[in-house]
Structure formats: C-alpha cells, structure tokens
N, C-alpha and C positions, 0 to 999 in steps of 0.2 A: 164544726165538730159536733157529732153527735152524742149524746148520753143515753145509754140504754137504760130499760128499769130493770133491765134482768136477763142475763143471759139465755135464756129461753128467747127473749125480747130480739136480742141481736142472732139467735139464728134465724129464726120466724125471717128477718127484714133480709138477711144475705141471702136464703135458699129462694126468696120472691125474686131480689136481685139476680142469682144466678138463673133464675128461669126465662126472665125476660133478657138477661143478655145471649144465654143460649138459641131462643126461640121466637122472638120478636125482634129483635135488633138487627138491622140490613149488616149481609156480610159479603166483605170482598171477592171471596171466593166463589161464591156463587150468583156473581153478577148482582150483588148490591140488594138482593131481596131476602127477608126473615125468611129460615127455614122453614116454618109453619107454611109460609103461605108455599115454599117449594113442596112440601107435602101432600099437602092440599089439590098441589096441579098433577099430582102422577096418579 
C-alpha cells in the first residue's frame, strides 16, 4: 500500500501511470508491441 503526501502527489503518479500503460506497455491487439513504437514505424 502506498501513502501519498498529497493529492496533487497521487495524480502526478496515476497520469505517469496511465501514460506508460497507454503507450509503452505491449498490447494484445496490436501484435504485442507498445503503441509508441507502432507510431514510430508508420
């Protein structure tokens, strides 16, 4: 469990979170590789 110092604290760490699961994390869909890098190749 984490403890934030301050709500500020715990968006700052979700929107980091949501960007690396949106855009680095390999997705099923698209043959297993981060969208970044599917970007990247068009």
């Amino acid at each position: 469990m984490h403890i934030f110092d301050s709500i500020e604290h715990a968006q700052n760490l979700a929107t980091q979170w949501m960007w690396v699961y949106n855009n680095e994390r390999p997705h099923s869909s698209i043959g297993g590789i981060p969208p970044r890098k599917l970007l990247e190749a068009i």
